[in-house]
C-alpha positions in Angstrom: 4.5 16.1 -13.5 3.7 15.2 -10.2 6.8 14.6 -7.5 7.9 11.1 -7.9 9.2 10.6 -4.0 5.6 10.8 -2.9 3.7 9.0 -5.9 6.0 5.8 -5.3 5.6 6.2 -1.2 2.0 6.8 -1.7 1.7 3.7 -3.8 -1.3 2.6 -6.1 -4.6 5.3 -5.2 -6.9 4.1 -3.0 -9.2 1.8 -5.1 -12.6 3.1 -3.6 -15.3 5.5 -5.0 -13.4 8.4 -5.5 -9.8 9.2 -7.0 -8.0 10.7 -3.9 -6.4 8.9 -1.5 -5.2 9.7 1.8 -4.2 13.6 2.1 -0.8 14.9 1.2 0.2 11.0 0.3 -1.3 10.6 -2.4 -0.8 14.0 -3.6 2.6 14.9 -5.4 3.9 18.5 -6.1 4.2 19.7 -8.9 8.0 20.1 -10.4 9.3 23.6 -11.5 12.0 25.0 -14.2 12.3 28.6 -14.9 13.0 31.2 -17.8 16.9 32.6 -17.7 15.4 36.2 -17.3 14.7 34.7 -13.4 16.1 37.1 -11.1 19.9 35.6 -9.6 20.4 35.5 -6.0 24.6 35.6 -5.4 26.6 32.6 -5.1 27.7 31.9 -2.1 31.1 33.3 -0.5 33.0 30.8 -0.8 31.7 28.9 -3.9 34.9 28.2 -5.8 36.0 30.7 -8.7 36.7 27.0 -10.8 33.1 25.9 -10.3 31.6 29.3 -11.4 33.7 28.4 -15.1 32.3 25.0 -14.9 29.1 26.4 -14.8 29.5 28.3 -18.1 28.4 31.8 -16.9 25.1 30.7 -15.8 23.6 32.3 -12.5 22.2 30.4 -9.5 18.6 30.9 -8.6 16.7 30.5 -5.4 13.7 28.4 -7.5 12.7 28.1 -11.3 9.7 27.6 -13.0 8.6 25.0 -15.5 7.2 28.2 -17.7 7.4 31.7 -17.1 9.3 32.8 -13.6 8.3 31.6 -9.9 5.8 33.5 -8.0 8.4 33.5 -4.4 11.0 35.6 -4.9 14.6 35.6 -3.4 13.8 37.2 -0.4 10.5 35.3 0.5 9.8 34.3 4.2 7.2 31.2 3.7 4.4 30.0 1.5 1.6 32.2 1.3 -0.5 28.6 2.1 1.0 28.5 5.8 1.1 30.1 9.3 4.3 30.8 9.6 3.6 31.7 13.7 1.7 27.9 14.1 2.2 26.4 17.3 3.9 23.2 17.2 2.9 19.9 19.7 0.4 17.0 19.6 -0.2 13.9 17.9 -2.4 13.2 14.8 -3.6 10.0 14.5 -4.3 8.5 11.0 -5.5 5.3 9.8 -3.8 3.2 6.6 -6.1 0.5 5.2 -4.2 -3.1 4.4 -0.9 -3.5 5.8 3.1 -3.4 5.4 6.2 -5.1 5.6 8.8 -2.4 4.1 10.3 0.9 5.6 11.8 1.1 1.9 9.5 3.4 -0.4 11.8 3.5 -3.6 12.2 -0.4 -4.7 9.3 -2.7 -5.9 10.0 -5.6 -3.2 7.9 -4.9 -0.2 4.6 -2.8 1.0 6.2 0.5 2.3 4.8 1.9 5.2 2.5 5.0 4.8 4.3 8.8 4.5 7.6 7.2 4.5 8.7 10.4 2.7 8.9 12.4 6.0 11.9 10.7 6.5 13.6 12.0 3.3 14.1 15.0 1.5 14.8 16.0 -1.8 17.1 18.2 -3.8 14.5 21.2 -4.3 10.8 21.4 -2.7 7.4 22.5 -4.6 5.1 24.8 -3.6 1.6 23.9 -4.0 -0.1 27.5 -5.3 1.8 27.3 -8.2 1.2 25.5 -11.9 4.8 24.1 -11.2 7.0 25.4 -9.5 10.2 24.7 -7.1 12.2 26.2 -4.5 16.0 24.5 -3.0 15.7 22.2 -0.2 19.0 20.4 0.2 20.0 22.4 -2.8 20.4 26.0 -2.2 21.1 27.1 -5.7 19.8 25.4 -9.3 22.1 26.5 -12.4 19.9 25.6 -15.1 20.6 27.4 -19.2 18.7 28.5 -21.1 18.9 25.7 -23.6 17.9 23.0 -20.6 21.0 20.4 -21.9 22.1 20.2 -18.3 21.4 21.6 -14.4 23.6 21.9 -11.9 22.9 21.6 -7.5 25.0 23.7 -4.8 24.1 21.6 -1.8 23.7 23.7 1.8 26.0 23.3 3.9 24.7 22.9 6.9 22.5 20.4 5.5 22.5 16.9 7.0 21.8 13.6 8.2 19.6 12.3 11.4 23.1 10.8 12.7 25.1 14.5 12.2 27.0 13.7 9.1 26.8 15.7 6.4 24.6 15.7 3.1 27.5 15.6 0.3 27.1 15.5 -3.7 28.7 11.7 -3.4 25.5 11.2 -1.7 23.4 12.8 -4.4 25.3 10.9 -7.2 25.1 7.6 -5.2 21.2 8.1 -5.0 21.2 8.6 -8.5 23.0 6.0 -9.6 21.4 3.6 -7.0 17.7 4.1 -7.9 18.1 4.1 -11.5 19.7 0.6 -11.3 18.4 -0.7 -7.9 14.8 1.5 -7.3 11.6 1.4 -8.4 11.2 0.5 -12.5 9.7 4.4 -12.7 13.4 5.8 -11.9 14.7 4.2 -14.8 12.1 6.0 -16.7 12.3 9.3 -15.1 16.0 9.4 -15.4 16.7 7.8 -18.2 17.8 11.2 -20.6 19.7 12.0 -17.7 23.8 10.6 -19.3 26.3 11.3 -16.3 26.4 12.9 -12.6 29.5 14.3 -11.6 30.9 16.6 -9.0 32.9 20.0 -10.4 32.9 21.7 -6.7 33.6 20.8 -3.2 29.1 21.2 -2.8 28.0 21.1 -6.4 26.7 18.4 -8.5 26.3 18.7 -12.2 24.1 16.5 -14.7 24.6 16.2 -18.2 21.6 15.2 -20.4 21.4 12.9 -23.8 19.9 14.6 -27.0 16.3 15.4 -27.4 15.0 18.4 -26.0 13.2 17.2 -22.5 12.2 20.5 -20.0 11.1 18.7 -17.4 14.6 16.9 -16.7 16.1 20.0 -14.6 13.3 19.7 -12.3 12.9 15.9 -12.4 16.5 15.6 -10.9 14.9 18.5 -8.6 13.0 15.7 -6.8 15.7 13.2 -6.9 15.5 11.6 -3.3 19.2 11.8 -1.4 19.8 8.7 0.0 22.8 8.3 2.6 25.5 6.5 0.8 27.3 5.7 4.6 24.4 4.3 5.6 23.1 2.2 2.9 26.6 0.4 1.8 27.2 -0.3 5.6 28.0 -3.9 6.1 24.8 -6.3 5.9 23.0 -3.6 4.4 21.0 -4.4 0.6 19.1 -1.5 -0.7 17.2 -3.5 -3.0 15.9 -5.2 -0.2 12.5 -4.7 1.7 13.2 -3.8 5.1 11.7 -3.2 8.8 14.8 -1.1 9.5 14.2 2.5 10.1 16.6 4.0 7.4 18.5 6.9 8.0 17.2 10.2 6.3 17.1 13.7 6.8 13.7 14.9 7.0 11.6 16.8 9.3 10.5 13.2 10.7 11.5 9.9 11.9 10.4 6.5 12.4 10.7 6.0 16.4 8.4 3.5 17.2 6.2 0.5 14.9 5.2 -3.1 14.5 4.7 -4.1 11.2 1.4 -4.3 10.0 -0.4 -2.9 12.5 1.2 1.1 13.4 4.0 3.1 12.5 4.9 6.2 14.8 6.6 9.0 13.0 8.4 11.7 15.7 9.2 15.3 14.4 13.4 16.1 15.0 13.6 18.6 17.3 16.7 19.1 16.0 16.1 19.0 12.4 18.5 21.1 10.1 15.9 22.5 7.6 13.4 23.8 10.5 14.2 27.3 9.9 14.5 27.6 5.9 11.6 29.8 4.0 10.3 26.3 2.5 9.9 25.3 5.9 8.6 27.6 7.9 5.2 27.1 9.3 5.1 23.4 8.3 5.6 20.4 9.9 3.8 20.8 12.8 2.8 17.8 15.4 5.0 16.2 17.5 3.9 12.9 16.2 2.2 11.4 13.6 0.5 7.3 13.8 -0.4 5.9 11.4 -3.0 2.5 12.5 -3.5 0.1 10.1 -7.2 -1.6 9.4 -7.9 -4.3 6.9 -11.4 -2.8 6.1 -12.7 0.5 6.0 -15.7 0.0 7.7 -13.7 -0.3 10.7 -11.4 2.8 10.0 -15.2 4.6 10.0 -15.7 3.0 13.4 -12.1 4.1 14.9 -12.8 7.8 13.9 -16.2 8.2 15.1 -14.8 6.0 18.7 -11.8 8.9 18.6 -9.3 6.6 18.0 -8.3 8.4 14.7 -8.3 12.1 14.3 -8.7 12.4 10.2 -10.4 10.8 7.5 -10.7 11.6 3.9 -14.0 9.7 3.2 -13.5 8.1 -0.5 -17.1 6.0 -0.6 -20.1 8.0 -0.9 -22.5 6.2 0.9 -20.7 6.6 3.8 -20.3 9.8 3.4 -23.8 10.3 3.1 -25.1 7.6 5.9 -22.2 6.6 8.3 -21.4 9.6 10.8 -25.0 10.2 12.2 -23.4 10.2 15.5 -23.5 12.4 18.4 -20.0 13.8 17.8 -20.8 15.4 14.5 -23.8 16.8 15.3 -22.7 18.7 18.2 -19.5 19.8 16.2 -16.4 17.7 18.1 -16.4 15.5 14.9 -16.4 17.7 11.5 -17.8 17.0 8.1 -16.7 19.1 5.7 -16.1 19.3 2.2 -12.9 21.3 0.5 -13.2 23.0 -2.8 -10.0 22.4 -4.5 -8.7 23.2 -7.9 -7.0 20.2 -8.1 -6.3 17.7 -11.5 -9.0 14.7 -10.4 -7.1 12.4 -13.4 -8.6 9.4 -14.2 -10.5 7.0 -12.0 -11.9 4.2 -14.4 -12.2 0.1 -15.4 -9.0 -0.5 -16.8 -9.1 -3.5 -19.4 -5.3 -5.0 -20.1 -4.9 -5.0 -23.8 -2.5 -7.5 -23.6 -4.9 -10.1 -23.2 -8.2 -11.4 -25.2 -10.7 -9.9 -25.4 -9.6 -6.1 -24.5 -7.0 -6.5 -27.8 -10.2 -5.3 -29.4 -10.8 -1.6 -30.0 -15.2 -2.3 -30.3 -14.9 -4.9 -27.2 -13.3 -2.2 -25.2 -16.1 0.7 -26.6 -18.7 -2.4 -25.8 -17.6 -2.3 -22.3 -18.3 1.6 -21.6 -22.2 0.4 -22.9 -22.4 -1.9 -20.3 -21.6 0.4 -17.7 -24.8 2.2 -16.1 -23.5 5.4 -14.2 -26.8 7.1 -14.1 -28.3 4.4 -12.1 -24.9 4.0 -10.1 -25.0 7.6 -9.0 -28.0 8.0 -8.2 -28.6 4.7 -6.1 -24.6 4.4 -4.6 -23.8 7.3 -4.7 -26.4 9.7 -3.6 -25.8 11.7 -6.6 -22.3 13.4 -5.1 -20.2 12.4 -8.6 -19.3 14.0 -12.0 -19.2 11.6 -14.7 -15.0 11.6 -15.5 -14.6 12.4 -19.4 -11.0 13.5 -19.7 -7.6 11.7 -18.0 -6.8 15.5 -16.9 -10.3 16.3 -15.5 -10.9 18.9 -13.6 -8.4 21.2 -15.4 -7.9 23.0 -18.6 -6.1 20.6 -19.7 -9.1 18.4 -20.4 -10.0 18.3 -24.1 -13.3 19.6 -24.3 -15.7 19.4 -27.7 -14.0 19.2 -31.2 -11.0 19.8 -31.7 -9.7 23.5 -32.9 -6.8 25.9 -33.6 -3.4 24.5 -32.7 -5.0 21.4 -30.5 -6.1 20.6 -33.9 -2.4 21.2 -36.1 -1.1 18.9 -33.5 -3.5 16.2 -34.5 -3.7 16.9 -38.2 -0.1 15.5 -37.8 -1.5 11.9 -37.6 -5.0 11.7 -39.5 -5.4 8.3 -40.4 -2.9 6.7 -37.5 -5.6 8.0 -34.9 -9.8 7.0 -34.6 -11.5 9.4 -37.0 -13.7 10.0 -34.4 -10.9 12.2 -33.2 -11.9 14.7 -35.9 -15.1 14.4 -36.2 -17.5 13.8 -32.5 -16.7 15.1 -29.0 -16.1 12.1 -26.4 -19.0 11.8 -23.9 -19.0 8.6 -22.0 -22.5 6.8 -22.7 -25.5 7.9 -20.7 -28.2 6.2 -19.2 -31.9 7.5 -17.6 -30.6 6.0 -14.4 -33.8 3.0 -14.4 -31.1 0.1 -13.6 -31.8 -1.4 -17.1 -30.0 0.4 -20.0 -31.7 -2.1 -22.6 -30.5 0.5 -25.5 -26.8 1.4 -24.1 -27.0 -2.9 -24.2 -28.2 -3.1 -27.9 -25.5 -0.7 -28.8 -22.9 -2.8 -27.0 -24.1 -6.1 -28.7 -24.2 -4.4 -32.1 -20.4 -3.5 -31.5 -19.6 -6.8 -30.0 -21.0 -8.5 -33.0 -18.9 -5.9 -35.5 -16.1 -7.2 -33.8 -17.2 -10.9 -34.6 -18.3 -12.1 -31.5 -21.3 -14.2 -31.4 -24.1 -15.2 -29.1 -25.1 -19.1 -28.7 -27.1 -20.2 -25.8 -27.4 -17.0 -24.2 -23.1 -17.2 -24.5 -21.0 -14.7 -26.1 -18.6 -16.7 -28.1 -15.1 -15.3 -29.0 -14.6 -16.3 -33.1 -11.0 -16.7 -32.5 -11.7 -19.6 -30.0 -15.0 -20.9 -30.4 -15.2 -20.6 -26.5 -17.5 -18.1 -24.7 -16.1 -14.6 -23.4 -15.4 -15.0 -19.9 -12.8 -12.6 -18.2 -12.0 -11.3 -14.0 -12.3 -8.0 -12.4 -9.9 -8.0 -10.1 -10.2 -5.7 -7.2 -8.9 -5.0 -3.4 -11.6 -2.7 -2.2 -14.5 -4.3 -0.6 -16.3 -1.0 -1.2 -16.2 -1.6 -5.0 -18.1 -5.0 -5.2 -21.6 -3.1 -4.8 -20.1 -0.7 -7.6 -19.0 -3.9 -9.6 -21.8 -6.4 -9.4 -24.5 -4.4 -11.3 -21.7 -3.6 -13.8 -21.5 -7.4 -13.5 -24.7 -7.9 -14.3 -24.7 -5.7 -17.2 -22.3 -7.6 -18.8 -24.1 -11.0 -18.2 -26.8 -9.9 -20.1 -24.9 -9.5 -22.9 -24.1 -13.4 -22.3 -20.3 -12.6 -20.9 -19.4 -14.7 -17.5 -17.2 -12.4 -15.5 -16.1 -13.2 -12.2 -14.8 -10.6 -9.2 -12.0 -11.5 -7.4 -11.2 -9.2 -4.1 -7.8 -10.1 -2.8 -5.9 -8.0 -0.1 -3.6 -5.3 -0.6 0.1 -6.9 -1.3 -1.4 -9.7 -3.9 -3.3 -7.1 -5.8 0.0 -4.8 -5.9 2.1 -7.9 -7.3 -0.9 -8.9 -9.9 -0.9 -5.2 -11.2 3.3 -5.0 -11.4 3.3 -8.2 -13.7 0.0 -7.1 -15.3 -1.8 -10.1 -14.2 -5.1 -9.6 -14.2 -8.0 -8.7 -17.3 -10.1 -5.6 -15.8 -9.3 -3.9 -12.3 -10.1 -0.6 -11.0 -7.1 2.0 -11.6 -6.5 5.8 -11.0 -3.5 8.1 -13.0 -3.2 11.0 -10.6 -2.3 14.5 -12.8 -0.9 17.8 -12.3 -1.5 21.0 -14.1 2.1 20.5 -15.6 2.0 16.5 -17.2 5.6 15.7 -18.2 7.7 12.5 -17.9 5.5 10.3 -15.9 3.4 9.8 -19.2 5.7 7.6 -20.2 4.9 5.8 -17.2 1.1 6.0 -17.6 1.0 5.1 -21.8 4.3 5.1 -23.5 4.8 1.5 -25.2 8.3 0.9 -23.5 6.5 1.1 -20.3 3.9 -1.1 -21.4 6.9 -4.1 -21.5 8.3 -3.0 -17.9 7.0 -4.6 -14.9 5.3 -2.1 -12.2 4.4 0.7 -14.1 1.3 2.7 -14.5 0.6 1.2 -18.1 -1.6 -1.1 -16.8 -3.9 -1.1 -20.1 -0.8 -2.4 -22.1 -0.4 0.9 -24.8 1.8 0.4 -27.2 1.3 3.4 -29.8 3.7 5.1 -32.0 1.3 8.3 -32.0 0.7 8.1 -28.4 4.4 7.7 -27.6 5.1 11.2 -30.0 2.2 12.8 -28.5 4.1 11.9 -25.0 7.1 13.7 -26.1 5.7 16.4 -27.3 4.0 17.1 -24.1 7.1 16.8 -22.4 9.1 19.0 -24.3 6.3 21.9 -24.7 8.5 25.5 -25.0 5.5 27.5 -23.3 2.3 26.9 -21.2 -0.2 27.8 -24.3 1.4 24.9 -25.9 1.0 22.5 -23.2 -2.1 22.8 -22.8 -2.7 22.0 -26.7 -0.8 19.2 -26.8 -2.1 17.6 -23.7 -5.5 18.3 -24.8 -4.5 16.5 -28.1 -3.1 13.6 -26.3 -6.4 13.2 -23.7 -8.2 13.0 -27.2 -6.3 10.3 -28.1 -6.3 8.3 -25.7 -10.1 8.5 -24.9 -10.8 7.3 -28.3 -8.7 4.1 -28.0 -11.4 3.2 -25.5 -8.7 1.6 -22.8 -10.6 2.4 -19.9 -14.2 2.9 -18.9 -14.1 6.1 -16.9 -15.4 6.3 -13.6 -16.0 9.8 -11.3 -14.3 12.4 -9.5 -15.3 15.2 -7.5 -14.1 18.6 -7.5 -13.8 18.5 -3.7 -12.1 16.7 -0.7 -15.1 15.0 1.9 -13.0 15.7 5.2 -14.2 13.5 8.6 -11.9 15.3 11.5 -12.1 16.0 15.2 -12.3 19.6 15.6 -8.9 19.9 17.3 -7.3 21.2 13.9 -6.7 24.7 12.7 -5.6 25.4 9.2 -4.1 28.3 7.6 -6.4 31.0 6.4 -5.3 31.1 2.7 -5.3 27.4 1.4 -3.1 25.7 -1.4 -5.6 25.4 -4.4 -3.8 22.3 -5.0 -2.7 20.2 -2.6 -4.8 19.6 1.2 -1.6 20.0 3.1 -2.5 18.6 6.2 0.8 16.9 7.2 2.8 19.9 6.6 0.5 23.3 7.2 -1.8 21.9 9.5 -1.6 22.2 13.4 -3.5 21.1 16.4 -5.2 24.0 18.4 -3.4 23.7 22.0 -6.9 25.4 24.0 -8.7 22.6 21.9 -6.6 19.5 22.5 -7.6 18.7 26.1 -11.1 19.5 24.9 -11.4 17.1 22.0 -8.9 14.6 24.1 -11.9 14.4 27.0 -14.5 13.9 23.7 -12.9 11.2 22.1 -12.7 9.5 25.2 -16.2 10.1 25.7 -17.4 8.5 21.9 -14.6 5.3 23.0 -16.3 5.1 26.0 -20.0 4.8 24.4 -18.4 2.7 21.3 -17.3 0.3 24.2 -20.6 0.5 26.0 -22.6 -0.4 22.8 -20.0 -3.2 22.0 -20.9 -4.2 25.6 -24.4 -4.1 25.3 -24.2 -5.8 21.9 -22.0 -8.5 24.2 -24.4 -9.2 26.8 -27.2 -9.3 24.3 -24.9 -11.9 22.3 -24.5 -13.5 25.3 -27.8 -14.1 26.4 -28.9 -15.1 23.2 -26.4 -17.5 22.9 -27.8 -19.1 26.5 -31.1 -19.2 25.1 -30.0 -21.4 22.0 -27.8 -23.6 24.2 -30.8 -23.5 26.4 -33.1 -24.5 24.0 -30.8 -27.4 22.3 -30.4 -29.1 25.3 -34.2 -29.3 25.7 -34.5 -30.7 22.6 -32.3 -33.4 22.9 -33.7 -34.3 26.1 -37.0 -34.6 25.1 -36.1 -36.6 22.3 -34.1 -38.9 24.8 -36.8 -39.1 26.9 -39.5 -40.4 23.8 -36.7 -42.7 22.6 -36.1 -44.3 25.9 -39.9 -44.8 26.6 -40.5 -46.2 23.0 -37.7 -48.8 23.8 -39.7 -49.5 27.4 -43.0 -49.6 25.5 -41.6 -52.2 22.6 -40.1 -54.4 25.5 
């Protein structure tokens, strides 16, 4: 499961060729829990004797793992994936694409503004080298038993507020409380095992859990965002409210300086409680970080190469491949580099909402991977940089891969005859095409099932049987970059005598459309980790599927699926997660509820080569908010460079001006000649006719 405080703040992936979307944002950590052989560190001095009774005998621990023990032990300095010696200073500038009017990442009301999570913290922290793993932040012990049926938190003490006052458990049960009945729908599903809160020491919280075995829940609650209860039921304060407040947090960084819509300036607390804690250390880096905002992407491309942002993680392929043949890059001041990661790509794909005609139909939906021609679209968008996507946990070994065996195949035995038989029996491969822009067999194959499925065609229309009208349906999308993906797909489907119109709308209306699952197709991503838990409610469970602004945009609503789900959450050992995830992929991919897309087992990195980066990475995660750090011999350096590519972006926009101009004088020019001329014949016509 993937940490919950950066997936909401993060919002929907960026819709555009590939799954990532901006670094560190869209990426979540994964969450931890850890066997009761862990190695105890001792409580605290003054912990009180009646809390340790409370607690039932069970030791504190530095950090747990969701299987087997953590790789960091008691005594651990800093991540293996930072410099711990990193120089801090400077200001990375980034660039957000659409807009937003919210500085409030945990309710549905509002576009929050980008990396809002700097500003908060969590109970515990993940480290991003591990399966799953976490390590205390505000929390600096976990009591967790062996039997998982509750957790306990010590808080820090010197852990605190941006105003001074102190982090307390009422603040952690008031957070709690507050964003399972005011936040985002998700909290109610991540918490919703979770029975009571309650406070048995003068720094420790303790939550009780509701029957059914769930292993994630100790590290779920890990990730629980503390909110300051002072600040939030101050007098005209709402917290279900969108807001262009700065709230108070605790976090490494601040909101100092913004206008809505158009930047947000984060400033890193000098003074910031946490610096010096082994989780810490080495991270959080730069001075500042501004974030610009740009309603197209085309002009984000334009802004990095002019220097006015420093990063980009390029998501479109064609730009990847044509759009920084610029001066900068070839002399080295503007890199272009791809990462290897060994990160979960998920599922990129056309999501079709079962809840409405005709994607209610198992062979429509099938029909609809037919009409899809990736071979051509690689090869002509996308220079051939993709991977077809086959699983919704690609990239990992948690993908299901050929038929199904050994005790992937027990688990699914379980429900022969409430699953496709193709489960059993054929190995899902998306369908293939020679890449000629005209898959006339893929086409006969979708027509065949279309027709299976009672569909007719009359005058070149496909007719739906239940209506008598022809099929018509709407992609909706907010990515200009996807129409070119789109329209051939488009066309595709017309051939098969379907109308389908795109709709491109910007970024708040498409985020309200998916929350109430208005719309029929759209382009959708489900980010994974190597440790899939809870969130899969989220993604296919059937209550989810009735909630609005969850991930279950396709509608799923299956008691197998919903079983698989919990199985997968409460897996007793890694061998068996990975079995029942696998069983689940299957599943899923055989309902045919999406036509998958691509991924890439890399991140394409545009950056000005004032960076420097750790020399052992996180396999995981890019980490370039919090291990990064700007080279101080190569700021001045790049600074000068940037100002150099502004300087001949301006001078081309200058030249393009005066040519503009003169053109423009030419045609005015040229009209007024016209109309004199005809003037002048009308005038001696009337002379001649008198």
């Amino acid at each position: 499961m993937r940490g919950i405080t950066s997936f909401l703040a993060a919002g929907v992936l960026a819709l555009a060729v590939n799954l990532p979307a901006l670094p560190a944002l869209a990426q979540t950590t994964d969450i931890a829990a850890a066997s009761s052989q862990q190695t105890a560190q001792a409580p605290e001095p003054d912990l009180p004797q009646s809390t340790l009774r409370e607690l039932e005998g069970v030791p504190p621990r530095h950090g747990v793992a969701m299987h087997g023990e953590v790789k960091y032990k008691t005594d651990f300095q800093h991540f293996d994936y930072v410099n711990p010696d990193a120089p801090k200073g400077g200001t990375l500038k980034m660039a957000a694409d659409g807009t937003y009017d919210s500085f409030n990442p945990y309710i549905l009301k509002g576009q929050a503004a980008e990396a809002m999570g700097l500003a908060f913290e969590t109970l515990m922290t993940s480290s991003d080298d591990e399966a799953f793993s976490q390590y205390g932040l505000i929390a600096k012990y976990i009591y967790m038993p062996e039997d998982r049926d509750w957790v306990a938190y010590t808080l820090r003490k010197d852990a605190r507020w941006h105003d001074g006052e102190p982090i307390t458990v009422e603040d952690v049960i008031w957070s709690f409380n507050t964003l399972k009945e005011q936040g985002h729908p998700q909290y109610r599903f991540y918490y919703k095992n979770v029975k009571s809160a309650r406070q048995i020491g003068p720094r420790t919280v303790r939550f009780e859990f509701s029957e059914g075995l769930n292993r994630e829940l100790p590290l779920i609650l890990g990730q629980l965002p503390v909110l300051p209860k002072h600040y939030w039921t101050a007098e005209g304060r709402t917290f279900g409210k969108s807001t262009l407040e700065p709230p108070l947090g605790s976090g490494p960084y601040k909101v100092t300086d913004y206008e809505p819509g158009r930047y947000v300036v984060f400033e890193r607390v000098e003074d910031y409680w946490g610096r010096d804690l082994a989780v810490n250390r080495g991270r959080w880096n730069y001075d500042k970080i501004r974030y610009d905002y740009f309603r197209d992407p085309t002009v984000i491309r334009s802004a990095i190469k002019a220097g006015n942002v420093d990063f980009r993680l390029e998501n479109t392929a064609k730009a990847w491949a044509t759009a920084y043949d610029v001066p900068a890059v070839r002399q080295g001041r503007l890199k272009k580099v791809k990462l290897e990661n060994s990160r979960p790509t998920g599922m990129q794909a056309f999501v079709m909402n079962t809840r409405r005609a005709p994607f209610d139909q198992p062979k429509v939906r099938e029909a609809m991977s037919y009409a899809f021609d990736f071979g051509w679209t690689n090869k002509n968008l996308f220079f051939g940089q993709y991977i077809r996507t086959e699983s919704y946990f690609s990239n990992s070994e948690l993908a299901s891969d050929g038929l199904p065996t050994g005790r992937e195949k027990e688990i699914l035995e379980q429900f022969r005859g409430q699953v496709p038989p193709e489960v059993f029996t054929q190995e899902y491969d998306p369908p293939e095409t020679d890449g000629n822009g005209y898959p006339r067999d893929n086409l006969k194959k979708a027509l065949g099932l279309l027709r299976e499925a009672g569909f007719e065609v009359r005058d070149m229309k496909l007719i739906d049987p239940r209506t008598g009208r022809p099929v018509t349906f709407e992609i909706l999308l907010n990515s200009q970059a996807f129409e070119r993906v789109v329209l051939p797909y488009v066309a595709n489907l017309n051939r098969l005598g379907i109308e389908v119109d795109v709709s491109l709308v910007d970024s708040v209306q498409y985020q309200n459309r998916l929350d109430s699952y208005d719309f029929d197709m759209t382009v959708g991503g489900w980010p994974q980790s190597l440790s899939p838990g809870n969130e899969q409610r989220s993604f296919w469970g059937s209550a989810a599927a009735e909630r609005p602004g969850t991930r279950n945009w396709a509608g799923i609503q299956d008691p197998v699926i919903d079983k698989l789900i919990d199985m997968v959450i409460a897996a007793p050992s890694r061998e068996e997660l990975v079995a029942r995830t696998r069983a689940l992929d299957r599943v899923l991919l055989w309902h045919h509820y999406v036509v998958p897309n691509w991924h890439m087992g890399a991140w394409p990195l545009v950056y000005w080569d004032k960076f420097r980066r750790p020399e052992t990475t996180a396999p995981y995660a890019l980490n370039l908010l919090d291990a990064w750090w700007i080279a101080p011999e190569k700021e001045q350096q790049i600074a000068r460079a940037q100002a150099e590519a502004n300087g001949d972006a301006a001078q081309d926009t200058g030249r393009s001006g005066v040519w503009l101009t003169a053109l423009g004088v030419l045609v005015l020019a040229g009209l007024a000649l016209l109309f004199f001329r005809r003037g002048f014949h009308r005038k001696a016509s009337q002379q001649g006719t008198e």
